[in-house]
PDB file of N, CA, C and O in Angstrom, chain B, residues numbered from 101:
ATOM      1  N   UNK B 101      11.660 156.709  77.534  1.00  0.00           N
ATOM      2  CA  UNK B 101      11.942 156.120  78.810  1.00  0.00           C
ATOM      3  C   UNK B 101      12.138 154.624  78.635  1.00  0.00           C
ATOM      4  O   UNK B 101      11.272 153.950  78.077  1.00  0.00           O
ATOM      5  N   UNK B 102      13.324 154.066  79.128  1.00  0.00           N
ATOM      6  CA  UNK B 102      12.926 152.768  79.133  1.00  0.00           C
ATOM      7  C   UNK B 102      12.477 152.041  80.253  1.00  0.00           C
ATOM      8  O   UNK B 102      12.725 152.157  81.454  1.00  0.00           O
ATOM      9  N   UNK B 103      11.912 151.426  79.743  1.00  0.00           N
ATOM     10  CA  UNK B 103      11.459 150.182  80.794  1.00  0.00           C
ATOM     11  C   UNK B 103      12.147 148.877  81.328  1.00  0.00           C
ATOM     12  O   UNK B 103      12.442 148.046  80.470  1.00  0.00           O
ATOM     13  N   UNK B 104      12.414 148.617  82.527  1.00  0.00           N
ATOM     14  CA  UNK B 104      12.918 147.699  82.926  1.00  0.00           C
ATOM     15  C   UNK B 104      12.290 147.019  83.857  1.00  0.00           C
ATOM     16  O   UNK B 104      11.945 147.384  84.981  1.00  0.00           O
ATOM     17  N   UNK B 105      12.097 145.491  83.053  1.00  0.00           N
ATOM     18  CA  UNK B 105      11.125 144.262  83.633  1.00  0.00           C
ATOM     19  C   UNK B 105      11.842 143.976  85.433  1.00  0.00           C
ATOM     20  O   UNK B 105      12.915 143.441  85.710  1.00  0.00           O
ATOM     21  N   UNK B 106      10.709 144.601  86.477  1.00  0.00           N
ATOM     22  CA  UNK B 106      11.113 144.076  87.843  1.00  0.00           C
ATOM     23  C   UNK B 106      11.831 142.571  87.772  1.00  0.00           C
ATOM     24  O   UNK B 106      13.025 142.454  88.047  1.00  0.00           O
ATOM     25  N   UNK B 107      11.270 141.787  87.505  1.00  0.00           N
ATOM     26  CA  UNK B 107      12.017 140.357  87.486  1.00  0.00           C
ATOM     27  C   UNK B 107      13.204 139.934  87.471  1.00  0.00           C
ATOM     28  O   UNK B 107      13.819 139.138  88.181  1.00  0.00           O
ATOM     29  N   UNK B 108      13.630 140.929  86.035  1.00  0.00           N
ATOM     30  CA  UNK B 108      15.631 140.782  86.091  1.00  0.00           C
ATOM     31  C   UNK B 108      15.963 142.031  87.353  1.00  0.00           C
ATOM     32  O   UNK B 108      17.143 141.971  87.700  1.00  0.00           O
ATOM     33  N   UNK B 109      15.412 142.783  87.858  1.00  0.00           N
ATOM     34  CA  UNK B 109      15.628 143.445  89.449  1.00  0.00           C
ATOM     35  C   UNK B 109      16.014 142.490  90.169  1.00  0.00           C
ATOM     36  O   UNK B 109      17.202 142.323  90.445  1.00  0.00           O
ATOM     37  N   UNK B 110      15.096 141.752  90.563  1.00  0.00           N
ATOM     38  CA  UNK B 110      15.013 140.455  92.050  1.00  0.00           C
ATOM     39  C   UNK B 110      15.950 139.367  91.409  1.00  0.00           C
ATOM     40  O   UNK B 110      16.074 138.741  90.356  1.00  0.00           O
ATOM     41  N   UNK B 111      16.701 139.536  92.979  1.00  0.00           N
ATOM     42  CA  UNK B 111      17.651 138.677  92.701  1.00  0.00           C
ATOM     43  C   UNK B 111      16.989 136.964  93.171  1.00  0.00           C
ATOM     44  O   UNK B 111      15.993 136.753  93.862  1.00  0.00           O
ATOM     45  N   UNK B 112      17.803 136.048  92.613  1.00  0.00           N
ATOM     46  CA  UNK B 112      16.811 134.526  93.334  1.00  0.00           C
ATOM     47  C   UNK B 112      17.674 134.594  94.423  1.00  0.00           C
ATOM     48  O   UNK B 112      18.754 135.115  94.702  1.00  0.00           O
ATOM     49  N   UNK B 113      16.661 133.749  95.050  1.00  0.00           N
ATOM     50  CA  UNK B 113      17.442 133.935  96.816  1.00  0.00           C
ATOM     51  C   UNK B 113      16.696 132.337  96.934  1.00  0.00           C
ATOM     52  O   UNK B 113      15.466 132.394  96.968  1.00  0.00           O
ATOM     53  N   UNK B 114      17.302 130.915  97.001  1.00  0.00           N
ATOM     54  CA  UNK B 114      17.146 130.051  97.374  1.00  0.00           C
ATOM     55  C   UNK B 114      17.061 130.277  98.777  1.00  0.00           C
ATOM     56  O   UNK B 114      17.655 130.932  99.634  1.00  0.00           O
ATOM     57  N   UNK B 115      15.612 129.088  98.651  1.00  0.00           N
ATOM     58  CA  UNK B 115      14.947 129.178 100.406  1.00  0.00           C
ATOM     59  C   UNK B 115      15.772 128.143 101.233  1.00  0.00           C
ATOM     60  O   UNK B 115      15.814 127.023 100.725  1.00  0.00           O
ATOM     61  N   UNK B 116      16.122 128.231 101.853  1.00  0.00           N
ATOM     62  CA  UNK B 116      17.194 127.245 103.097  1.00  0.00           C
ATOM     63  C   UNK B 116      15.961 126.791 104.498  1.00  0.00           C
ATOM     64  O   UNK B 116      15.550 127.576 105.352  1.00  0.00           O
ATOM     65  N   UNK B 117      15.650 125.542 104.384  1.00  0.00           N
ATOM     66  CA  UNK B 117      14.841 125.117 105.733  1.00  0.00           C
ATOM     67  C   UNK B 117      15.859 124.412 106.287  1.00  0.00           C
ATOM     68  O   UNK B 117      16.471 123.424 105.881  1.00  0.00           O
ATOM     69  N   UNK B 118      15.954 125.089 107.313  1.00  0.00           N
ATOM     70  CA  UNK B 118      16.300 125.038 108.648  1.00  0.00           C
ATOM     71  C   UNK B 118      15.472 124.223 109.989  1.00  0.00           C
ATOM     72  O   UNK B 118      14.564 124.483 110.779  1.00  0.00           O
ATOM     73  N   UNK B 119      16.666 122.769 109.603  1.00  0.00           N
ATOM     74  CA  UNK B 119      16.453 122.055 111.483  1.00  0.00           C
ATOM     75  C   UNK B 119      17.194 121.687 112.452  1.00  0.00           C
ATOM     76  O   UNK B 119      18.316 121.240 112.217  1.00  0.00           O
ATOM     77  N   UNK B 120      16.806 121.780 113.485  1.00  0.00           N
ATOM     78  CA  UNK B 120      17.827 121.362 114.634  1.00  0.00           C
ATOM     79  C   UNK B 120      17.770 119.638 114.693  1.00  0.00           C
ATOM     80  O   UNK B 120      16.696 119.265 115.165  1.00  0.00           O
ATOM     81  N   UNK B 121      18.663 118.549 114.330  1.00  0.00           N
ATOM     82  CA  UNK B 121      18.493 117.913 114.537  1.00  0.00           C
ATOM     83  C   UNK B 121      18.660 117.304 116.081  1.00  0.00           C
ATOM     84  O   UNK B 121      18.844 118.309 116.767  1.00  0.00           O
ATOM     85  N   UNK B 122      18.679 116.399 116.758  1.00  0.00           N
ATOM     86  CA  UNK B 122      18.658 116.017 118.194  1.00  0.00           C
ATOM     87  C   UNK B 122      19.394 115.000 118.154  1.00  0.00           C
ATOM     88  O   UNK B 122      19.339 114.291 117.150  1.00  0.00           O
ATOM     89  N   UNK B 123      20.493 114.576 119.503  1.00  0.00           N
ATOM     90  CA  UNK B 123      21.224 113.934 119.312  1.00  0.00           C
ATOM     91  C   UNK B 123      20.370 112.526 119.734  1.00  0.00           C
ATOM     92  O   UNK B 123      21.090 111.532 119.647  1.00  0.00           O
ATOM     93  N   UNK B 124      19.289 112.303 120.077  1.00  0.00           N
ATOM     94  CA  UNK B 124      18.418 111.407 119.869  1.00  0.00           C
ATOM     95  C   UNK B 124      17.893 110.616 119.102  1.00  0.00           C
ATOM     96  O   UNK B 124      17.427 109.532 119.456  1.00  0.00           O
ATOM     97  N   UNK B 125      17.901 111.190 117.586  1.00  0.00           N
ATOM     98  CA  UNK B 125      17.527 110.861 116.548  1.00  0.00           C
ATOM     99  C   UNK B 125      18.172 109.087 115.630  1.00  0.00           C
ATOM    100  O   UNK B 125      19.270 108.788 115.162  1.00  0.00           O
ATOM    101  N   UNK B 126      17.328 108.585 115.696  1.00  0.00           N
ATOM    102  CA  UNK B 126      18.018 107.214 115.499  1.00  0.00           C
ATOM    103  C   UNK B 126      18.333 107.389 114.073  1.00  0.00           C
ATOM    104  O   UNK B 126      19.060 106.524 113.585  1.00  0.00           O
ATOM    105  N   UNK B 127      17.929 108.335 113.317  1.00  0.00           N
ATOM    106  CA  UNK B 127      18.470 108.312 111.770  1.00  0.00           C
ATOM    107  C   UNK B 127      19.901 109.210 111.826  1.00  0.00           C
ATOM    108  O   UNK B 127      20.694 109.198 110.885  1.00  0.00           O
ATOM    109  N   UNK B 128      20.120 109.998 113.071  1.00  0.00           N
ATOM    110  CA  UNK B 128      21.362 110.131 113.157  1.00  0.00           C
ATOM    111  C   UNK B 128      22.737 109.940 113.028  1.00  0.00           C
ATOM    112  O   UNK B 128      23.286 109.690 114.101  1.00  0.00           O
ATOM    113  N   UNK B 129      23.659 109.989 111.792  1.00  0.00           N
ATOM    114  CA  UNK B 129      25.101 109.235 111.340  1.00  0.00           C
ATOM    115  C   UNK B 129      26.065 109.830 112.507  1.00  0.00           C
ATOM    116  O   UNK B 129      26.405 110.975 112.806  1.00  0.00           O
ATOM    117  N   UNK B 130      26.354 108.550 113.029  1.00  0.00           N
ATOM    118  CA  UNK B 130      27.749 109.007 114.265  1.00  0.00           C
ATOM    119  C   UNK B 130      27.256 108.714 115.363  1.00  0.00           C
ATOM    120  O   UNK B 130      26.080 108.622 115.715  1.00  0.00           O
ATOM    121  N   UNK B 131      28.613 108.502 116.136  1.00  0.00           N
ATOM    122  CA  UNK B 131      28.202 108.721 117.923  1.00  0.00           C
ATOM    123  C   UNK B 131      28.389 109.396 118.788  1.00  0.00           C
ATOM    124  O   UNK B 131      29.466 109.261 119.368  1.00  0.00           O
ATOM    125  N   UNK B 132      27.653 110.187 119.157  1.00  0.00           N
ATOM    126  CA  UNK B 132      27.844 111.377 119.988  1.00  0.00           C
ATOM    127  C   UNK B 132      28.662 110.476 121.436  1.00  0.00           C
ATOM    128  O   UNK B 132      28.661 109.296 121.785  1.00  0.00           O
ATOM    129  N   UNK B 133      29.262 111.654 121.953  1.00  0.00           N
ATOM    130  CA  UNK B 133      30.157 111.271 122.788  1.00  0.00           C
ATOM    131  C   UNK B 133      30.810 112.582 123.938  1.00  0.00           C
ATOM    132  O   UNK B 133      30.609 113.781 123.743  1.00  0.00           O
ATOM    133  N   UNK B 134      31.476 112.111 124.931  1.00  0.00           N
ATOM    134  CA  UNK B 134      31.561 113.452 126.332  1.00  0.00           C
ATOM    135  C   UNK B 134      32.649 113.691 126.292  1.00  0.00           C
ATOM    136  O   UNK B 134      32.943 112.570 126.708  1.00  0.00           O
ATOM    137  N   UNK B 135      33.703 114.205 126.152  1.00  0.00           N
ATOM    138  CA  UNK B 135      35.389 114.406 126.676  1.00  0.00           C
ATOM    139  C   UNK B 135      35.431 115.753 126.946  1.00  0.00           C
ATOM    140  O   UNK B 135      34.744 116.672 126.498  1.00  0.00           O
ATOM    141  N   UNK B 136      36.689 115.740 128.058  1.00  0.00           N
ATOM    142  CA  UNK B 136      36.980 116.734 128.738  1.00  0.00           C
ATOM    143  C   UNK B 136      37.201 118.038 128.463  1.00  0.00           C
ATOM    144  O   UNK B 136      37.433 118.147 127.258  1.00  0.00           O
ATOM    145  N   UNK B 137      37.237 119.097 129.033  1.00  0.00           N
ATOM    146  CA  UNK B 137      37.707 120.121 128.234  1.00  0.00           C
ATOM    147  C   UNK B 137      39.217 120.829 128.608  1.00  0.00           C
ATOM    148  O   UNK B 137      39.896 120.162 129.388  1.00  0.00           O
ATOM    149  N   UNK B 138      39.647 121.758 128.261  1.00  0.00           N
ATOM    150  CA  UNK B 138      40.767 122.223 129.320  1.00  0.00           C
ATOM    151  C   UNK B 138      40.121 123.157 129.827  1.00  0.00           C
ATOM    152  O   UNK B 138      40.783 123.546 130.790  1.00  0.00           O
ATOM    153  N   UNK B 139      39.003 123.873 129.711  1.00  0.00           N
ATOM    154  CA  UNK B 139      38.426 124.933 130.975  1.00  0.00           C
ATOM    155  C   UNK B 139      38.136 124.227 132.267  1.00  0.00           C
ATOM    156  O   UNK B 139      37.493 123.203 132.036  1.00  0.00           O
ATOM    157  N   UNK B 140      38.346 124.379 133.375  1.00  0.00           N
ATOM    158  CA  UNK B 140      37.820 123.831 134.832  1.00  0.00           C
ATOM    159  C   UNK B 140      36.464 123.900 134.377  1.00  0.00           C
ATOM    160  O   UNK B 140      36.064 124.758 133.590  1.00  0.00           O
ATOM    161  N   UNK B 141      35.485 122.639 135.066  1.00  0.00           N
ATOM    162  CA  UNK B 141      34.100 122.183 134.576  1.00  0.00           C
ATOM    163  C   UNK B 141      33.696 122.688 134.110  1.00  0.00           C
ATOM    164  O   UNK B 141      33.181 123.785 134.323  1.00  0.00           O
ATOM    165  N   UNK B 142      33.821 121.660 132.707  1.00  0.00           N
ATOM    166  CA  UNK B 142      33.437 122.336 131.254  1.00  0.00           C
ATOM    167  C   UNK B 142      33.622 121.076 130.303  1.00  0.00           C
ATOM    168  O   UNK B 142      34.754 120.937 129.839  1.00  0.00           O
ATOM    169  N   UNK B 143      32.842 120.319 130.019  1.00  0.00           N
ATOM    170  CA  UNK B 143      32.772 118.617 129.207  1.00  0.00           C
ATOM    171  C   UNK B 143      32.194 119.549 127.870  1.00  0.00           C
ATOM    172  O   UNK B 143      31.332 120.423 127.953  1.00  0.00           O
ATOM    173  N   UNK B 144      32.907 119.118 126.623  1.00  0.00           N
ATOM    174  CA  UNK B 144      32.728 119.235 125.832  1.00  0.00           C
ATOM    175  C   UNK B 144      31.518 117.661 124.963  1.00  0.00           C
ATOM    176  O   UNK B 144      31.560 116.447 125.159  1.00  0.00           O
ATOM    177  N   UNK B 145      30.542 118.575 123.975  1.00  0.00           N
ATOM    178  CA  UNK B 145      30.168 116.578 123.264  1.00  0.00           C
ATOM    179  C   UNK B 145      30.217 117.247 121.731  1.00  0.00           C
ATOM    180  O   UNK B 145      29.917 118.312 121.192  1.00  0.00           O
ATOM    181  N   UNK B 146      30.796 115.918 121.360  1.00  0.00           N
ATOM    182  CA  UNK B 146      31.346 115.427 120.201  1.00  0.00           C
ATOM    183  C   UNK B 146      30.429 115.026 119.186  1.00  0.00           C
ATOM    184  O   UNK B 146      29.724 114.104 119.594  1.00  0.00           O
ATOM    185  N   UNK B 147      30.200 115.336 118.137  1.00  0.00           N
ATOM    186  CA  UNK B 147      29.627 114.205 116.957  1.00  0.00           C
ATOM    187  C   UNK B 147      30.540 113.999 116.209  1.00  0.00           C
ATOM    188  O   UNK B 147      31.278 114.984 116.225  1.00  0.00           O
ATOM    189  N   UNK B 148      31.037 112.943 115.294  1.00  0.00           N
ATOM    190  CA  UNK B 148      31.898 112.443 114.583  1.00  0.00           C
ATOM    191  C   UNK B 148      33.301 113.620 114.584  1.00  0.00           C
ATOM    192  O   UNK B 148      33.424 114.455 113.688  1.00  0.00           O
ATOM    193  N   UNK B 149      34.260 113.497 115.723  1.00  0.00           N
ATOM    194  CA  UNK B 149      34.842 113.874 115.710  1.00  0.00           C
ATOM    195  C   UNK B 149      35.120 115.658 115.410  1.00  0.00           C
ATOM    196  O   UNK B 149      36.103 116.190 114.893  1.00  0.00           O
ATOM    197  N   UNK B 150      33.893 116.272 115.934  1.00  0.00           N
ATOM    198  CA  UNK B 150      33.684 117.471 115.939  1.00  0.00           C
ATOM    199  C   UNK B 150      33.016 118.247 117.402  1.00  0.00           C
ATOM    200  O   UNK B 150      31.874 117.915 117.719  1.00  0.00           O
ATOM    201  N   UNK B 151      33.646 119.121 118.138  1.00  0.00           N
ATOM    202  CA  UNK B 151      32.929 119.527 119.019  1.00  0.00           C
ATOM    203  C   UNK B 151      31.615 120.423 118.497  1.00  0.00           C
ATOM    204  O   UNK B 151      31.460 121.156 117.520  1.00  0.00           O
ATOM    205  N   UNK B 152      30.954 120.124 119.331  1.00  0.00           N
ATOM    206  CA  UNK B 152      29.343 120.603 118.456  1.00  0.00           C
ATOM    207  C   UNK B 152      28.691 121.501 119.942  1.00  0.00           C
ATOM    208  O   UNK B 152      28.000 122.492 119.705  1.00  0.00           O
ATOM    209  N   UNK B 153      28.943 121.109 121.434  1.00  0.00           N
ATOM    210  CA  UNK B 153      28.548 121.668 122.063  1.00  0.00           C
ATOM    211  C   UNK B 153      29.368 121.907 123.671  1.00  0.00           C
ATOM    212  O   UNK B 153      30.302 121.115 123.793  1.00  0.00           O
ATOM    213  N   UNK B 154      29.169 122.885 124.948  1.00  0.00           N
ATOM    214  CA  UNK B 154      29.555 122.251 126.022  1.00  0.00           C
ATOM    215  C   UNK B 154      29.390 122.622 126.921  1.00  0.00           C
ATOM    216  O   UNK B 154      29.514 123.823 127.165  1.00  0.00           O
ATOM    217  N   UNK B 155      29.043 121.740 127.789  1.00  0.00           N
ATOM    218  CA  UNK B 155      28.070 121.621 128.487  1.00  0.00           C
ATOM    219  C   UNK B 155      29.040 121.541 130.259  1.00  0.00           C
ATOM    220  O   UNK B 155      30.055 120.883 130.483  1.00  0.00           O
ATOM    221  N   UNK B 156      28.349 122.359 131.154  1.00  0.00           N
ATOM    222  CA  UNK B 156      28.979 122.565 132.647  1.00  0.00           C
ATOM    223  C   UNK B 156      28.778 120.799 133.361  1.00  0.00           C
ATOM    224  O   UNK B 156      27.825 120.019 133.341  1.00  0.00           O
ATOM    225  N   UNK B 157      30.241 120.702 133.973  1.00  0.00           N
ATOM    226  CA  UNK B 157      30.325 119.689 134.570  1.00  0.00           C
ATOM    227  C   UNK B 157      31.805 118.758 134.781  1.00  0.00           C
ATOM    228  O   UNK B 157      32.622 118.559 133.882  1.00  0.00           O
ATOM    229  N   UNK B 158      31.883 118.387 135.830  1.00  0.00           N
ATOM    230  CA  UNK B 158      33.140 117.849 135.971  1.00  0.00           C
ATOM    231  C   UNK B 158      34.019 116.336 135.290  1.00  0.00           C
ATOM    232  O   UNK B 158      33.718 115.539 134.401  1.00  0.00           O
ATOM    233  N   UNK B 159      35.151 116.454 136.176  1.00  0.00           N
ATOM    234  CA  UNK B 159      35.627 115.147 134.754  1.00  0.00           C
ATOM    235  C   UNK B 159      34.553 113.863 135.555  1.00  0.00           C
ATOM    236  O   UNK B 159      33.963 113.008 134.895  1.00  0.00           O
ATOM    237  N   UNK B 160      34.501 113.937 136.591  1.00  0.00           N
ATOM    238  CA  UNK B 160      33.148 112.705 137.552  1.00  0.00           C
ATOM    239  C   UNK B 160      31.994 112.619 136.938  1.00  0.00           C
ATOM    240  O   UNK B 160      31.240 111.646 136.899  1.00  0.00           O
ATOM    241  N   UNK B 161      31.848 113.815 136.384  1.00  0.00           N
ATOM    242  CA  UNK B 161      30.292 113.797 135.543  1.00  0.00           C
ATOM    243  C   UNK B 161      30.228 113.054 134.389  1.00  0.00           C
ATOM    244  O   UNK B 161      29.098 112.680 134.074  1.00  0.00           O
ATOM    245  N   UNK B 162      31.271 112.698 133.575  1.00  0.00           N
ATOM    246  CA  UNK B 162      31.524 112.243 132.320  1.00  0.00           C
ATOM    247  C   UNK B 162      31.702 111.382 132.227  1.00  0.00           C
ATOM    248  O   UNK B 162      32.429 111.238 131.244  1.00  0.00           O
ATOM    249  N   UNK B 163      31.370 110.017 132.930  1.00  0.00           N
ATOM    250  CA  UNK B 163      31.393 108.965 132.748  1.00  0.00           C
ATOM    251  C   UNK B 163      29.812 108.669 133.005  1.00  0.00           C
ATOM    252  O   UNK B 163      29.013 108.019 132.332  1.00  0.00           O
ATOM    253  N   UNK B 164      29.678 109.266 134.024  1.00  0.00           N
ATOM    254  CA  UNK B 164      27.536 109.410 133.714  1.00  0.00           C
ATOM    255  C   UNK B 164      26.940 109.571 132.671  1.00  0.00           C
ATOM    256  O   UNK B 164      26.369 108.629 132.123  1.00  0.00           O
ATOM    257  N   UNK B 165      26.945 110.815 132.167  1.00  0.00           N
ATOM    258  CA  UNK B 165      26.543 111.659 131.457  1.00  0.00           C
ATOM    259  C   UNK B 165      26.761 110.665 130.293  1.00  0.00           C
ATOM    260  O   UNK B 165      25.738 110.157 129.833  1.00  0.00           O
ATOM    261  N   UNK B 166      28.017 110.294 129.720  1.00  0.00           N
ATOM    262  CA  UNK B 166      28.510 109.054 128.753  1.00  0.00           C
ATOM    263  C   UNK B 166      27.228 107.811 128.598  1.00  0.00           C
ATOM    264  O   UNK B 166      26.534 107.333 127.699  1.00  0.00           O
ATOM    265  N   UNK B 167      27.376 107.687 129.736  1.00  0.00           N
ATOM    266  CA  UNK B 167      26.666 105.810 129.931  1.00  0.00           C
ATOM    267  C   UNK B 167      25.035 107.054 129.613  1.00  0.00           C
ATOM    268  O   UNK B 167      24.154 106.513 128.945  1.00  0.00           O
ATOM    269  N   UNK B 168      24.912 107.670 129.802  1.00  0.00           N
ATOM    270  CA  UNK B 168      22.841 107.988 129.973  1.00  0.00           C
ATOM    271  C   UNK B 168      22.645 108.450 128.503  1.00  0.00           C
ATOM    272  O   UNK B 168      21.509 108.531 128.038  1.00  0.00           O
ATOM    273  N   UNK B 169      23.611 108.715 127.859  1.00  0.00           N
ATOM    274  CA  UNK B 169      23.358 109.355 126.372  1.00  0.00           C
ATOM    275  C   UNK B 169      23.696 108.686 126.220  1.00  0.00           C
ATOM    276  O   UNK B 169      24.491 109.175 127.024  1.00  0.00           O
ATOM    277  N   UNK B 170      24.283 107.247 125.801  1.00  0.00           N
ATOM    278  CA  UNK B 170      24.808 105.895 125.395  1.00  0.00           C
ATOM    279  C   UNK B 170      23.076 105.255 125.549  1.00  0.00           C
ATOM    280  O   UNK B 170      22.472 105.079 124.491  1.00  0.00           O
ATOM    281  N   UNK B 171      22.283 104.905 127.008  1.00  0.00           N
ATOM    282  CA  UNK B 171      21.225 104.381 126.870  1.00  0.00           C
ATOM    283  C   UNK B 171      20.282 105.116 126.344  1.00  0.00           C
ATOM    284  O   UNK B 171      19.239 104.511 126.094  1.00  0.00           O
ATOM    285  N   UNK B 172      20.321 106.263 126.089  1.00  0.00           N
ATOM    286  CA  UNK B 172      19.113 107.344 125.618  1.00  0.00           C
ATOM    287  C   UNK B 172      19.452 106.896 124.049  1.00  0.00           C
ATOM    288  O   UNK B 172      18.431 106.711 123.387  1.00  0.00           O
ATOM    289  N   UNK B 173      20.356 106.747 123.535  1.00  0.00           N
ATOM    290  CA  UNK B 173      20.294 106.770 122.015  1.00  0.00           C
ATOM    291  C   UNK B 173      20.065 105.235 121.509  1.00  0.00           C
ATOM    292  O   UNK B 173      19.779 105.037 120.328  1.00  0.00           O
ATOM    293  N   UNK B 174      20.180 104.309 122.299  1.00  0.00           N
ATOM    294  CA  UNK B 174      20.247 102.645 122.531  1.00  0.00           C
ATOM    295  C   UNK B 174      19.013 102.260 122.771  1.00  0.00           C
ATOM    296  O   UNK B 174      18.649 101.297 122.096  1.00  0.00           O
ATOM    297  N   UNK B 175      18.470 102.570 123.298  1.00  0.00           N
ATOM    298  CA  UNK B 175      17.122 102.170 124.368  1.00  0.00           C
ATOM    299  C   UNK B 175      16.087 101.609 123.109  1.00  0.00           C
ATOM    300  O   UNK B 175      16.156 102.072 121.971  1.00  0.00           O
ATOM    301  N   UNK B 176      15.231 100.657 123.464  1.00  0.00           N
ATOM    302  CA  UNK B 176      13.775  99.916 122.737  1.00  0.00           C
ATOM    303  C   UNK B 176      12.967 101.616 122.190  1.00  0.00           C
ATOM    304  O   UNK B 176      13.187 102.652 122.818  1.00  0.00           O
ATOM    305  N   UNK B 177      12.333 101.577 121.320  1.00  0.00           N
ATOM    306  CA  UNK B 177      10.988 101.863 121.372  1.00  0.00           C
ATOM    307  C   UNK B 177       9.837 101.817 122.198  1.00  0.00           C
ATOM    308  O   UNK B 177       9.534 100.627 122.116  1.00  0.00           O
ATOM    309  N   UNK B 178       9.227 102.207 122.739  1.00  0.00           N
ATOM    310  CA  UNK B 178       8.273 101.866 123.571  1.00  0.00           C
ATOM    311  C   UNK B 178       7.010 101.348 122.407  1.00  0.00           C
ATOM    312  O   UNK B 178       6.896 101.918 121.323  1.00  0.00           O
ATOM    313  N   UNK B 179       6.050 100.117 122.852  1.00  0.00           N
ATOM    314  CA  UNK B 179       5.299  99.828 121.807  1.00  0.00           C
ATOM    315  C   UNK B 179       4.205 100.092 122.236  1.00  0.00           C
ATOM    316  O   UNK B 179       3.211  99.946 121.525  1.00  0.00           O
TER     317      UNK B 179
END
């Protein structure tokens, strides 16, 4: 009979950790950003020139929404 060492069986399976980063994150590369979509209310956001998410709301909403994620990613530290 031969024997065959389990080890050369198992294949390696590199472990992958997995995070959600936040568009909050001040170590974050890029500027997130709002533009329109062509669906009726429907604002797409951007990271470096990639749609990444999108989110319900009109073209009126997107100049808000712009300026509050502009001060949310801008804003002091609190000390």
């Amino acid at each position: 009979m031969l024997a065959i060492h389990r080890s050369s069986q198992q294949r390696f399976r590199p472990s992958l950790r997995l995070n959600k980063p936040s568009l909050l994150d001040p170590g974050l590369v890029g500027d997130p950003w709002i533009d329109d979509c062509y669906l009726p209310n429907c604002l797409i956001v951007h990271l470096n020139n990639q749609p990444i998410s999108l989110v319900a709301g009109t073209p009126m909403d997107q100049a808000a929404m712009n300026q509050t994620l502009f001060r949310m990613r801008c804003r002091y530290p609190r000390a």
